[in-house]
C-alpha positions in Angstrom: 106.7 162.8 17.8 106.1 160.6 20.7 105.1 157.0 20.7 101.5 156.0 21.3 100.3 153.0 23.3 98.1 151.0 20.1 94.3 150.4 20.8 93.4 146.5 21.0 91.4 145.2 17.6 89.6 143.4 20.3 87.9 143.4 23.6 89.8 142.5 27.1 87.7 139.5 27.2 88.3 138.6 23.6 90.6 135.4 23.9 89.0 133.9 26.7 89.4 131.0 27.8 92.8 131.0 27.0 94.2 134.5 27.9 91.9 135.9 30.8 90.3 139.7 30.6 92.2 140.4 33.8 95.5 139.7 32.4 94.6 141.5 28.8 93.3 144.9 30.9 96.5 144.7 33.0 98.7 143.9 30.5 98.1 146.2 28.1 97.0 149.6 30.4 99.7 149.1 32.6 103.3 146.9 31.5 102.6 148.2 28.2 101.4 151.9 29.0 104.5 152.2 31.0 107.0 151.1 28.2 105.2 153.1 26.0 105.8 156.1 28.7 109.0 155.2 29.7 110.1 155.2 26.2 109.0 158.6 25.2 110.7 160.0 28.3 113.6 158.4 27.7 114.1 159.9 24.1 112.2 163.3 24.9 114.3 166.4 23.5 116.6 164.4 21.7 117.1 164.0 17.9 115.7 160.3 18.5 112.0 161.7 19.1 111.6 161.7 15.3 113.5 158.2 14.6 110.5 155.1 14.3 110.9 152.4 16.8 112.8 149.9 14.0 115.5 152.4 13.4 116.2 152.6 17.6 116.6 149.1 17.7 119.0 148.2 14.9 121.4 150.1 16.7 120.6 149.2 20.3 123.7 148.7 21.2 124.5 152.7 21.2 121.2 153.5 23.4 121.3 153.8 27.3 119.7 150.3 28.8 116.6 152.5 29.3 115.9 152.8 26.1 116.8 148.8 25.3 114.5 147.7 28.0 111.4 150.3 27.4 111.8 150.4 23.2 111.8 146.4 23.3 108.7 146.3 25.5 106.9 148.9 23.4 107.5 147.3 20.4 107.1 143.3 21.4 103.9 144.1 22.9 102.8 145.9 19.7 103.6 142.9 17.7 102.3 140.5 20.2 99.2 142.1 20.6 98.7 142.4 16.2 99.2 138.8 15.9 96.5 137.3 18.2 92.8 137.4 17.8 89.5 135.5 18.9 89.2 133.9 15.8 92.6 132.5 15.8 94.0 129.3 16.0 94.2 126.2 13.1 97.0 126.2 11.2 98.5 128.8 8.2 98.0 128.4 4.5 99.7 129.4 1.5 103.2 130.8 1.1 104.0 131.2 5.3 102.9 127.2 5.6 105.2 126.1 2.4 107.9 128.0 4.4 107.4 126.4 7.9 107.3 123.3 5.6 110.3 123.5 4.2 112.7 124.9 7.1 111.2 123.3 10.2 109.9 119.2 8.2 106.1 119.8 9.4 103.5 122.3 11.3 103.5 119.9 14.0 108.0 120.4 14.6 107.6 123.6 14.1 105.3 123.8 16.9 107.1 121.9 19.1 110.5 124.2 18.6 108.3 127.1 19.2 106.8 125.6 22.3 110.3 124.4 23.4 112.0 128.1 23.0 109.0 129.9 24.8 108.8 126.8 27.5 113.0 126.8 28.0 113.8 131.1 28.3 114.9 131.2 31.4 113.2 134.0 33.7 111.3 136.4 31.6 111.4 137.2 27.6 110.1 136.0 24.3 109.7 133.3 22.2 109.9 134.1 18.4 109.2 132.8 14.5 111.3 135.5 13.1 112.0 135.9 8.9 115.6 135.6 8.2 115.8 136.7 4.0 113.4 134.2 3.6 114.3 131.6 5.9 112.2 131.0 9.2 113.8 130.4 12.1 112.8 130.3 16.0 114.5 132.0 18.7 114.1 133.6 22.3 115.3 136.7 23.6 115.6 137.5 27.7 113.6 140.6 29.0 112.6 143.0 26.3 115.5 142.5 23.6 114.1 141.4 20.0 115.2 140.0 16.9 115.5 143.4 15.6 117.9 144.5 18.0 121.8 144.7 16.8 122.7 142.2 20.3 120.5 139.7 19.6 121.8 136.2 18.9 119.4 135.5 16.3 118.7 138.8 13.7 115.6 139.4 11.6 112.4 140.5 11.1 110.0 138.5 14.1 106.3 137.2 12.1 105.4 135.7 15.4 105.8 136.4 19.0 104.6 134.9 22.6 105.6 137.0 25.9 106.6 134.7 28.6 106.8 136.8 31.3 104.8 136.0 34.2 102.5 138.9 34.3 101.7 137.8 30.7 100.0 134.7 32.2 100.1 134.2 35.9 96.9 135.3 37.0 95.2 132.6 35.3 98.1 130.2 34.8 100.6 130.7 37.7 103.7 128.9 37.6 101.9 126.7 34.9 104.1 128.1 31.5 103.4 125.0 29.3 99.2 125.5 29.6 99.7 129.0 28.6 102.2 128.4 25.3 99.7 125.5 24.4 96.7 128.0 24.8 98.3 130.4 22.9 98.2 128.1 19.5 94.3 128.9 20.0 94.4 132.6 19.5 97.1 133.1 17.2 95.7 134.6 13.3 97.5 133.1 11.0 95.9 135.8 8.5 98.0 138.2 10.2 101.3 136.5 11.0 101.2 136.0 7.1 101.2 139.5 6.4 104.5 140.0 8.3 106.0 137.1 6.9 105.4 138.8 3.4 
């Protein structure tokens, strides 16, 4: 069993104005194609070839840093990809909006702590809304680690995910980080960060 790069539920050009066609085709049909590649040939003819991508990163720690760096990318980019779509934006409802309520005081801090971890990772990684048991809590990761993974700071299961590495938006945005997160609030379906939540 290999891993499979995912098809888009959308076109390249799909989120513009706020994440360019140029950067989706790239982003996905290369960084991502190569994780995905460099990930299979990393666990080829081993007994991790039948293991799903969760299981491999619980235990992280106990993989070569080829694995960390390739299984991370294929799987933040999967989840990063899922939660965006061009009829995102506004603001969530029900049980995921009670719950950013209650643990972060309003929508609008809870923004601003998401904007503030994506903003403040130094170099390149990921911002994060990630499900503690429950309780939501944001962190950021460097590189490719995850919440998932057994080394990161900050354990659970990520709802919500922004890649601020620069090929994620330099083309468009160069050294500009701050327009990107803010334009990122436009694309984000709330519909579909909820379903992770639950």
């Amino acid at each position: 069993m290999s891993f499979e790069l995912p098809k888009l539920a959308y076109a390249y050009n799909a989120l513009e104005p706020y994440i360019d066609a140029m950067t989706m085709e790239i982003h996905h049909t290369k960084h991502h194609a190569a994780y995905t590649n460099n990930l299979n040939n990393a666990i080829k003819d081993s007994e991790n070839e039948n293991k799903s991508i969760e299981e491999i990163l619980k235990n992280i720690s106990k993989y070569p840093m080829v694995v960390r760096n390739n299984g991370g990318g294929y799987y933040n980019h999967n989840v990063f990809w899922e939660i965006m779509s061009p009829n995102g934006g506004g603001e969530p409802k029900g049980d995921l909006l009670q719950a950013i309520l209650k643990d972060f005081g309003s929508f609008e801090k809870f923004k601003e702590s998401f904007n503030n971890a994506a903003a403040t990772r130094f170099g390149s990684g990921w911002a994060w809304l990630v499900n503690q048991n429950g309780k939501l809590v944001i962190s950021s990761t460097p590189n490719q680690d995850n919440p998932l993974m057994d080394v990161a700071e900050i354990k659970g299961t990520p709802i919500l995910a922004i890649d601020v590495w620069e090929h994620a938006y330099y083309l468009k945005y160069q050294n500009r980080r701050p327009e990107y997160i803010n334009a990122f609030w436009n694309v984000i379906d709330w519909n579909l960060v909820a379903k992770r939540f639950v």
